[in-house]
PDB file of N, CA, C and O in Angstrom:
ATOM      1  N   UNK A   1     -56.634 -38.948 106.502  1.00  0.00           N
ATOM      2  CA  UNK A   1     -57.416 -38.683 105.303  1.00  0.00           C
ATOM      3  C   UNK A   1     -56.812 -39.481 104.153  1.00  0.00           C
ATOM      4  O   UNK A   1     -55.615 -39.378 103.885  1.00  0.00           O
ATOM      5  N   UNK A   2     -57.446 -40.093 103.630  1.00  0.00           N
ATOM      6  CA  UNK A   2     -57.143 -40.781 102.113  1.00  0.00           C
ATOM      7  C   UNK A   2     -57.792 -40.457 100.985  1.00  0.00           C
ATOM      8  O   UNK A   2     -58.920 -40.019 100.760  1.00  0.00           O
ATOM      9  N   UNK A   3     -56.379 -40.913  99.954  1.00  0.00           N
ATOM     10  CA  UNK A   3     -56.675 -40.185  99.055  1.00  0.00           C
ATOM     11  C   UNK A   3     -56.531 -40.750  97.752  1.00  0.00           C
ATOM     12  O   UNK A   3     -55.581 -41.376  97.280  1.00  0.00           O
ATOM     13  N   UNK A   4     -57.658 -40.419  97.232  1.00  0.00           N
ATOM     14  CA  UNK A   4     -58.020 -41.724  96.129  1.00  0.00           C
ATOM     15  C   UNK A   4     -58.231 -41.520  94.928  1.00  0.00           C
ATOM     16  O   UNK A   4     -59.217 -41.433  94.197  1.00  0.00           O
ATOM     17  N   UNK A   5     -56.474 -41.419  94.774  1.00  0.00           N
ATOM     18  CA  UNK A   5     -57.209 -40.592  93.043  1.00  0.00           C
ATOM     19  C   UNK A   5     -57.444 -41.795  91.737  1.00  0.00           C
ATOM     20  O   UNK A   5     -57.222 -43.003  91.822  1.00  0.00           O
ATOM     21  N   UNK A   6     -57.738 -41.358  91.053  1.00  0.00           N
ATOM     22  CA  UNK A   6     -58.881 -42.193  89.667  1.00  0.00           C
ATOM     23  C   UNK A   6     -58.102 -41.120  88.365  1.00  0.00           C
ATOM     24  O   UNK A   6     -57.621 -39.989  88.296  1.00  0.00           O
ATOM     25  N   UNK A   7     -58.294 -42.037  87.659  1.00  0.00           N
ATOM     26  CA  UNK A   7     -57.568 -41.028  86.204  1.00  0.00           C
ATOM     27  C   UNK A   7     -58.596 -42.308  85.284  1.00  0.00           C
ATOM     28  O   UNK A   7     -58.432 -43.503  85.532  1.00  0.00           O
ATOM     29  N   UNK A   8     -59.284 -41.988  84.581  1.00  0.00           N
ATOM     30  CA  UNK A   8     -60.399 -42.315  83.692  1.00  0.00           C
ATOM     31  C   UNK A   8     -59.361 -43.267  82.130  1.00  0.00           C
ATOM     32  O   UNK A   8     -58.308 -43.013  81.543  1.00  0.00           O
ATOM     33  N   UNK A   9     -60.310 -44.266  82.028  1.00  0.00           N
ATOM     34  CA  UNK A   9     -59.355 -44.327  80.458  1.00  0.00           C
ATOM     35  C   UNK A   9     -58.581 -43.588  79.024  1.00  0.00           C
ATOM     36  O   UNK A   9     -57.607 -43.841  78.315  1.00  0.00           O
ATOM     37  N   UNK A  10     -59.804 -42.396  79.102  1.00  0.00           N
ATOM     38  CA  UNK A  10     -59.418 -41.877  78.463  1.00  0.00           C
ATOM     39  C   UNK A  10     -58.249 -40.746  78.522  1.00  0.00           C
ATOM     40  O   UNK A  10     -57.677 -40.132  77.622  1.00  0.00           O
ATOM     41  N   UNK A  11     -58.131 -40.717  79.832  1.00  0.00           N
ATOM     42  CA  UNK A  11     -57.389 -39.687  80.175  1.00  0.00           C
ATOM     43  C   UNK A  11     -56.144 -40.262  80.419  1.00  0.00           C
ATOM     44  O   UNK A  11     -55.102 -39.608  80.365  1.00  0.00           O
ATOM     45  N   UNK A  12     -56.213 -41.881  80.783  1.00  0.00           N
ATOM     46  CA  UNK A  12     -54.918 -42.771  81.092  1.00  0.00           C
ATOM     47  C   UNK A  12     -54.436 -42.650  79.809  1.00  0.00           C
ATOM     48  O   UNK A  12     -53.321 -42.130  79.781  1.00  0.00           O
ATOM     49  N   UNK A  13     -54.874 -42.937  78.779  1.00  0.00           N
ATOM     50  CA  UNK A  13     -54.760 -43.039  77.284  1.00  0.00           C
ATOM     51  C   UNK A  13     -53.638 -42.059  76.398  1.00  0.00           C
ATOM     52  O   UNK A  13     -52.880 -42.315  75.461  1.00  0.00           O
ATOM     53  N   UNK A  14     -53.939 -40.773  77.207  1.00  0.00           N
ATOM     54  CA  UNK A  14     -53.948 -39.661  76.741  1.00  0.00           C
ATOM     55  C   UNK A  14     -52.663 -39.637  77.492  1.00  0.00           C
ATOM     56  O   UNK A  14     -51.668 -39.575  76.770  1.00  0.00           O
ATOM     57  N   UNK A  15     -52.397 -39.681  79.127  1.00  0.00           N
ATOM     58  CA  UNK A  15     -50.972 -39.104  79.309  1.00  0.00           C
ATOM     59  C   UNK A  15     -50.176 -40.121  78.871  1.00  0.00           C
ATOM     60  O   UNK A  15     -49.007 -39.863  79.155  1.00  0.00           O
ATOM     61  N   UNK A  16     -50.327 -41.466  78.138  1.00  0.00           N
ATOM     62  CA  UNK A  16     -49.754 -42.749  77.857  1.00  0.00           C
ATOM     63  C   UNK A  16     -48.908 -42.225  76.508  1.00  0.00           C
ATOM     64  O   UNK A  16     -47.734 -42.375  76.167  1.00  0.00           O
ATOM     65  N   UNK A  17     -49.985 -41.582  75.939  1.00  0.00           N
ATOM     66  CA  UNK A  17     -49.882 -41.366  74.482  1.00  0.00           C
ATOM     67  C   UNK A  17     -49.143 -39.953  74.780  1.00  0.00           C
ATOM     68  O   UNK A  17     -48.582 -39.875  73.687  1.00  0.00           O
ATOM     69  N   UNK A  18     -48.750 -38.831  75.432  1.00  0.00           N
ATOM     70  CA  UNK A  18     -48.030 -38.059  75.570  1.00  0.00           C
ATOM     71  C   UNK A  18     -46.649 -38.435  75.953  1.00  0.00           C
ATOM     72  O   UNK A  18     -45.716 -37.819  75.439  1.00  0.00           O
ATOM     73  N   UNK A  19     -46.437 -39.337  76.762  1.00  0.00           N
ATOM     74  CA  UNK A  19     -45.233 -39.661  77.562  1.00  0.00           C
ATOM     75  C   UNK A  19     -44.448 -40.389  76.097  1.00  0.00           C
ATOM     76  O   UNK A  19     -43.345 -39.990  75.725  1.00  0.00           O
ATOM     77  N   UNK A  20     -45.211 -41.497  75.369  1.00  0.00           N
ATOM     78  CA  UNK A  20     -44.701 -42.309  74.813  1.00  0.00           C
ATOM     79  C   UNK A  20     -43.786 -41.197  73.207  1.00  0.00           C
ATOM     80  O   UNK A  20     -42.848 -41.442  72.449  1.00  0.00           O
ATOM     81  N   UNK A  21     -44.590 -40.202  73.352  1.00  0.00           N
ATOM     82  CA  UNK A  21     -44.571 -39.535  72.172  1.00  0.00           C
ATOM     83  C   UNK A  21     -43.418 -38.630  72.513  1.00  0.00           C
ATOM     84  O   UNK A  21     -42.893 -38.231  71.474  1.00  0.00           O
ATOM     85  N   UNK A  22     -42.700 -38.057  73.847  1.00  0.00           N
ATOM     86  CA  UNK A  22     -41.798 -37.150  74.328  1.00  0.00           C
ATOM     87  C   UNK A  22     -40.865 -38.381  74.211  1.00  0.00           C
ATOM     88  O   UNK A  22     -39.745 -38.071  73.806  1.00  0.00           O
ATOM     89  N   UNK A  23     -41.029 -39.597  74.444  1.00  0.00           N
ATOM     90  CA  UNK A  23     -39.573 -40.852  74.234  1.00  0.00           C
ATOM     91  C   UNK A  23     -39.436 -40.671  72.848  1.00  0.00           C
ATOM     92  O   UNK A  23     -38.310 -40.389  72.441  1.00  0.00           O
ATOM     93  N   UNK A  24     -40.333 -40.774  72.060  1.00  0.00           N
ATOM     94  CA  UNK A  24     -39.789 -40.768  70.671  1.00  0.00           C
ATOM     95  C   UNK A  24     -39.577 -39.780  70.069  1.00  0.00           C
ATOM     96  O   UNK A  24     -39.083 -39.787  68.942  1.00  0.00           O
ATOM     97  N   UNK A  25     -39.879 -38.827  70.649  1.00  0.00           N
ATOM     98  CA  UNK A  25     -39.294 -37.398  69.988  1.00  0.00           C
ATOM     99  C   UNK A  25     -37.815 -36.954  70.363  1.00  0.00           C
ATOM    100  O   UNK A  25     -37.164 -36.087  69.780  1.00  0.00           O
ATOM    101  N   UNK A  26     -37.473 -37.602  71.287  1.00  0.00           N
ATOM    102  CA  UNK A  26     -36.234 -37.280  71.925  1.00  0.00           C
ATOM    103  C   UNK A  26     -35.144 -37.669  71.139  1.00  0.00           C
ATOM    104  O   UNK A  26     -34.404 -36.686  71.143  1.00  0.00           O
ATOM    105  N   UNK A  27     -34.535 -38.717  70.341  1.00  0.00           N
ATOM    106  CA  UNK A  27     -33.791 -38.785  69.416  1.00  0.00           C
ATOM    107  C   UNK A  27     -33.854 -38.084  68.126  1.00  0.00           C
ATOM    108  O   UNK A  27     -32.846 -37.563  67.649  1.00  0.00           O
ATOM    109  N   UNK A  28     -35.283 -38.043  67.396  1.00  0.00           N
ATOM    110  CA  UNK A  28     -35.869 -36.910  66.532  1.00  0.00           C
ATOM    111  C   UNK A  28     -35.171 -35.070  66.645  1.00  0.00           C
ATOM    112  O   UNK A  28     -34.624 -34.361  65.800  1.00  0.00           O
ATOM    113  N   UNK A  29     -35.435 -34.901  67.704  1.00  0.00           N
ATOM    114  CA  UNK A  29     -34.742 -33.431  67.936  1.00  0.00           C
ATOM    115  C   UNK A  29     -33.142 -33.795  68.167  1.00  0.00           C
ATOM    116  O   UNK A  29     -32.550 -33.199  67.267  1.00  0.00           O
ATOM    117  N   UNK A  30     -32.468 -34.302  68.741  1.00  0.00           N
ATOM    118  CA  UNK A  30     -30.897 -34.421  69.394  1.00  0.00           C
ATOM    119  C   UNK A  30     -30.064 -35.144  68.287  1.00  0.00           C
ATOM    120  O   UNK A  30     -28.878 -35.343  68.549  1.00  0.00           O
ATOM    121  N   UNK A  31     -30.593 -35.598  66.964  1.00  0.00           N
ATOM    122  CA  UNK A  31     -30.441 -36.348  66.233  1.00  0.00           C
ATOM    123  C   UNK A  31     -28.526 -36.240  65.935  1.00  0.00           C
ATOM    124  O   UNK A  31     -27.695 -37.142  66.036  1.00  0.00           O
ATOM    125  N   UNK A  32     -28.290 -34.476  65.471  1.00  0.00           N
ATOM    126  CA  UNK A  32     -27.151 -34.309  65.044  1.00  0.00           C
ATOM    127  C   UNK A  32     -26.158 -34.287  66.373  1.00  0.00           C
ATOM    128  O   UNK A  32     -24.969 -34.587  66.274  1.00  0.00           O
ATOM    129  N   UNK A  33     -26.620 -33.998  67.310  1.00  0.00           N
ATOM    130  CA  UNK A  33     -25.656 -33.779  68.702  1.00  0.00           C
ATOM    131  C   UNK A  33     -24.985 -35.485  68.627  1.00  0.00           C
ATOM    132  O   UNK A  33     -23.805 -35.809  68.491  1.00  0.00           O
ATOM    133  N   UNK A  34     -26.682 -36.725  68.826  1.00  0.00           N
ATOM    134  CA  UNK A  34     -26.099 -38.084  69.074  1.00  0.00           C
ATOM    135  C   UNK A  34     -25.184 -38.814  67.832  1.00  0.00           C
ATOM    136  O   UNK A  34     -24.292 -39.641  68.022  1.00  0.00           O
ATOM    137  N   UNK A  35     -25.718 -38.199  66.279  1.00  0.00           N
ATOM    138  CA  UNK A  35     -24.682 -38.450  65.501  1.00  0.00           C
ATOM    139  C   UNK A  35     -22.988 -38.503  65.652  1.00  0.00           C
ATOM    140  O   UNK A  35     -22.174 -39.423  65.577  1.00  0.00           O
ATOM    141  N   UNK A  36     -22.886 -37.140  65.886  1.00  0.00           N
ATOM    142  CA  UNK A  36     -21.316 -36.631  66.071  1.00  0.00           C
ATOM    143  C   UNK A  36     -21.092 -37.331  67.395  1.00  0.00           C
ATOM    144  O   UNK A  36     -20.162 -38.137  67.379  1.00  0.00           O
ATOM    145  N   UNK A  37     -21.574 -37.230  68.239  1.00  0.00           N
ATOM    146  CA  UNK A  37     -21.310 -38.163  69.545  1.00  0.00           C
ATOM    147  C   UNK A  37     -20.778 -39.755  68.781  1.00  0.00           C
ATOM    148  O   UNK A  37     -19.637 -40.183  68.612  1.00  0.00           O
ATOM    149  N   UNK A  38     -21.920 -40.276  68.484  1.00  0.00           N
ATOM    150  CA  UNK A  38     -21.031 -41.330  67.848  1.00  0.00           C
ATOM    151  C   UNK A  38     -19.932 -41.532  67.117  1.00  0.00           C
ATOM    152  O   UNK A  38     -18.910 -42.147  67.422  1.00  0.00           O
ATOM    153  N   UNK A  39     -20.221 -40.953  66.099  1.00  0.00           N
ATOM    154  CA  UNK A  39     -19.133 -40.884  65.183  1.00  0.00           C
ATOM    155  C   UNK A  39     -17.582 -40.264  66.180  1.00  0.00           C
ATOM    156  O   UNK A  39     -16.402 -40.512  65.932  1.00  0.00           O
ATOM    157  N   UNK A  40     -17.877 -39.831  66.759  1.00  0.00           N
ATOM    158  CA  UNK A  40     -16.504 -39.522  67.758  1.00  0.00           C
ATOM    159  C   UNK A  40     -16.024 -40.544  68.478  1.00  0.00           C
ATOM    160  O   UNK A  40     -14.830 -40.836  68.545  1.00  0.00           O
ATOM    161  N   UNK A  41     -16.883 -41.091  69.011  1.00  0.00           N
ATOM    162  CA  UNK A  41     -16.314 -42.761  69.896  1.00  0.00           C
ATOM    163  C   UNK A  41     -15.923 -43.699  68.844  1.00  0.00           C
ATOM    164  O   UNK A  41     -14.967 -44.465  68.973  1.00  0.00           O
ATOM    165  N   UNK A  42     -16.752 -43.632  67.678  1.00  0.00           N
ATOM    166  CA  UNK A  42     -16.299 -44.619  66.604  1.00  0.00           C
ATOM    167  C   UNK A  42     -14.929 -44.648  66.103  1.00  0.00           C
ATOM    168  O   UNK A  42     -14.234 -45.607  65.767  1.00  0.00           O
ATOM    169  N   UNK A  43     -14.635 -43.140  66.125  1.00  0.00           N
ATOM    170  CA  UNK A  43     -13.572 -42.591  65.105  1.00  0.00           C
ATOM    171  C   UNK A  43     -13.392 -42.339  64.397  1.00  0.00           C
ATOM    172  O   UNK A  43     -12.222 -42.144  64.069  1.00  0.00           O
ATOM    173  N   UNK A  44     -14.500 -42.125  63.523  1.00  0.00           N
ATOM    174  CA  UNK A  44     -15.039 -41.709  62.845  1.00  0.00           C
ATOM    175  C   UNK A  44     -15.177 -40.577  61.868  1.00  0.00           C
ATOM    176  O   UNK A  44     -15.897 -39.795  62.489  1.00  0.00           O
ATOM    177  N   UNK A  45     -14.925 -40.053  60.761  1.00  0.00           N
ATOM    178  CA  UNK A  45     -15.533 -38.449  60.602  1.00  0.00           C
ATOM    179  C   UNK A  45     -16.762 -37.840  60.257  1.00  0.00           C
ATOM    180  O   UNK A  45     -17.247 -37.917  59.129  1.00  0.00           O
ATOM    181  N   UNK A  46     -17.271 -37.240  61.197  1.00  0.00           N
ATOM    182  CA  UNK A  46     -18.702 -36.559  60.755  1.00  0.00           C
ATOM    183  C   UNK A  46     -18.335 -35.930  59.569  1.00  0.00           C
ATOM    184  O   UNK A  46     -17.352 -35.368  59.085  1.00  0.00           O
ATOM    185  N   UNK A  47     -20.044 -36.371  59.131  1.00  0.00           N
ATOM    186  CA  UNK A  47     -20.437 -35.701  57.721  1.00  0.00           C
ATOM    187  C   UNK A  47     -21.676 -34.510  58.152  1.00  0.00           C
ATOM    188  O   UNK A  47     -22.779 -34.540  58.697  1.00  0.00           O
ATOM    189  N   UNK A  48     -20.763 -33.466  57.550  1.00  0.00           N
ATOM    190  CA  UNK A  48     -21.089 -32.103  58.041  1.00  0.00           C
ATOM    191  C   UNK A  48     -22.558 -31.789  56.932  1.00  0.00           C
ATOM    192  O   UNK A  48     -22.773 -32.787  56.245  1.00  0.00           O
ATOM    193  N   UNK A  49     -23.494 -30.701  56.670  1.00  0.00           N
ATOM    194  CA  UNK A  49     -24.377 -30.557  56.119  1.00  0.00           C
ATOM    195  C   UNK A  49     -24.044 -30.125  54.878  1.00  0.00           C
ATOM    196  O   UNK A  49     -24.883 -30.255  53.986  1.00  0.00           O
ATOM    197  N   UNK A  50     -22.553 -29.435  54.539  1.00  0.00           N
ATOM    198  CA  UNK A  50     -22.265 -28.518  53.688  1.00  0.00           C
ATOM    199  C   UNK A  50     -21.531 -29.496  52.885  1.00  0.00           C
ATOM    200  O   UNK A  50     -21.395 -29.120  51.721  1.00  0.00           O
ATOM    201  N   UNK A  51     -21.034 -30.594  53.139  1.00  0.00           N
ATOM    202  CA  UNK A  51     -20.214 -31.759  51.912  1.00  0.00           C
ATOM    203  C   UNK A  51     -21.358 -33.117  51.153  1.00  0.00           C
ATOM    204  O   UNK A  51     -21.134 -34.122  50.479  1.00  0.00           O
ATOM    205  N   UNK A  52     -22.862 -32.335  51.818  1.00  0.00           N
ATOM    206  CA  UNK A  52     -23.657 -33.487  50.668  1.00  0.00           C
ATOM    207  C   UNK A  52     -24.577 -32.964  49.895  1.00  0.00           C
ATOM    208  O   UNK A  52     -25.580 -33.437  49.362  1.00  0.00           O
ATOM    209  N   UNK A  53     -23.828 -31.333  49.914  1.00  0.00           N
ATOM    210  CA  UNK A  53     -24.480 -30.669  48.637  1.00  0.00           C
ATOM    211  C   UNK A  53     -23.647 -31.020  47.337  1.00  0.00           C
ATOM    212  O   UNK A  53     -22.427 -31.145  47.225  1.00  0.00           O
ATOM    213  N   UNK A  54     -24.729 -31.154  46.306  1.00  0.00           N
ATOM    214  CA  UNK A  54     -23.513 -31.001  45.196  1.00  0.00           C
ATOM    215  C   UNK A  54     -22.904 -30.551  44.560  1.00  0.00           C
ATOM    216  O   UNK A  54     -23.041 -29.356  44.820  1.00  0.00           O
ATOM    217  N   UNK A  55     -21.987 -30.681  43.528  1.00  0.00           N
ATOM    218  CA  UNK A  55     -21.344 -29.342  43.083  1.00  0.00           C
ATOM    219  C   UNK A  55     -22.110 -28.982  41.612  1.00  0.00           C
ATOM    220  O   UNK A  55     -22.552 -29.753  40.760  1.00  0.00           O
ATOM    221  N   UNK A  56     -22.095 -27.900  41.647  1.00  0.00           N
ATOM    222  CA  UNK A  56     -23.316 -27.441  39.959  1.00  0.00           C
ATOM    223  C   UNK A  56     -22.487 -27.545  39.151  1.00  0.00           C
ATOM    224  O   UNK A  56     -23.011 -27.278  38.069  1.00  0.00           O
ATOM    225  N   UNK A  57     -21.188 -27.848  38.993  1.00  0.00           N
ATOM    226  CA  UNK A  57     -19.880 -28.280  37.789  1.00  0.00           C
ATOM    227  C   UNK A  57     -20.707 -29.627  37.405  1.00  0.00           C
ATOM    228  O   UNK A  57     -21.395 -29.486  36.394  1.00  0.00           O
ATOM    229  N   UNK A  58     -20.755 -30.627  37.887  1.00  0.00           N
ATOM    230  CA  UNK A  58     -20.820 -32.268  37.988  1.00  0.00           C
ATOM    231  C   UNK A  58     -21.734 -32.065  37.081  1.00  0.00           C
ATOM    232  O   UNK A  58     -22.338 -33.018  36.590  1.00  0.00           O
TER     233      UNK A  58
END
């Protein structure tokens, strides 16, 4: 038996445009994990969320 599957343009379109959109979301969400990752091989010191507030003295 064979088997012959078909996926339509629009529908090629569509899982094209899903797949492409989970690659680029993937640095978007992991952003602070791959930061500090770097900055650790670099040698770097991470800049934490709480030292680029400013101070209400200044």
């Amino acid at each position: 038996m064979f088997l012959l599957g078909y996926i339509d343009p629009g529908s090629g379109t569509m899982l094209f445009q899903v797949i492409l959109a989970g690659i680029v979301a993937v640095p978007f969400f992991f952003r602070q994990a791959i930061s500090n990752t770097w900055h650790r091989l670099r040698g770097e010191r991470s800049q934490d969320s709480t030292s680029t507030v400013a101070d209400p003295k200044d």
